[in-house]
N, C-alpha and C positions, 0 to 999 in steps of 0.2 A: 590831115586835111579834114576839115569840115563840111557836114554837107547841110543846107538849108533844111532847119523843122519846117518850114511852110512846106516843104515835100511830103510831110511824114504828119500822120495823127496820133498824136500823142497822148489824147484828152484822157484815153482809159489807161493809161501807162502806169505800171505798179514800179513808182520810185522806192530806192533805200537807199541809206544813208550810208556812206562808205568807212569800210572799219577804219580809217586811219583818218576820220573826221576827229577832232579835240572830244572831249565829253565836258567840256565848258560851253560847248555852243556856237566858239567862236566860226573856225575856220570850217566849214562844214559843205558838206558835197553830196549827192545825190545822184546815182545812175540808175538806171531802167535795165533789168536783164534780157534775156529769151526776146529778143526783136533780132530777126535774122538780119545779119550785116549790119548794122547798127549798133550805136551806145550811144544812146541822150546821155547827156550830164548838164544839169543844173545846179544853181545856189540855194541850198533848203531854207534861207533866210526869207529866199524870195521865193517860194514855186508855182508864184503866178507868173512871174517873170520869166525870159528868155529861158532858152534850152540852147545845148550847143550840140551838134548830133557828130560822131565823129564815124568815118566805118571803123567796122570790128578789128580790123589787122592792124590798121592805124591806130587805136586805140590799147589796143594788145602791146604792141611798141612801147606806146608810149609808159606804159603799168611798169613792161621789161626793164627798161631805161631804169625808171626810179629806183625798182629793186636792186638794180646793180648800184646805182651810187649811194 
């Protein structure tokens, strides 16, 4: 589940880029750590663009998931 960035200020947010982004640039992702209950994730192509904020357990899930398949 998502929860709206208009909830949240994100302006000072220290993004990184996620290790299993491509190193060609292509496909590439961007989350915020250390914000309680929280994970922004955006597209580093765009980071003026949208933010998708997801909570932590829901996003923890969702990391789980991947590793197992």
């Amino acid at each position: 589940m998502t929860i709206s960035s208009d909830d949240h200020d994100l302006s000072a947010t220290a993004w990184r880029k996620s290790t299993y982004s491509g190193g060609d640039g292509a496909d590439c992702l961007e989350v915020a750590d250390n914000l309680p209950g929280i994970v922004p994730v955006r597209d580093s192509k765009n980071n003026g663009g949208p933010e998708l904020v997801f909570r932590a357990a829901a996003w923890s899930a969702f990391v789980a998931g991947l590793q197992r398949d």
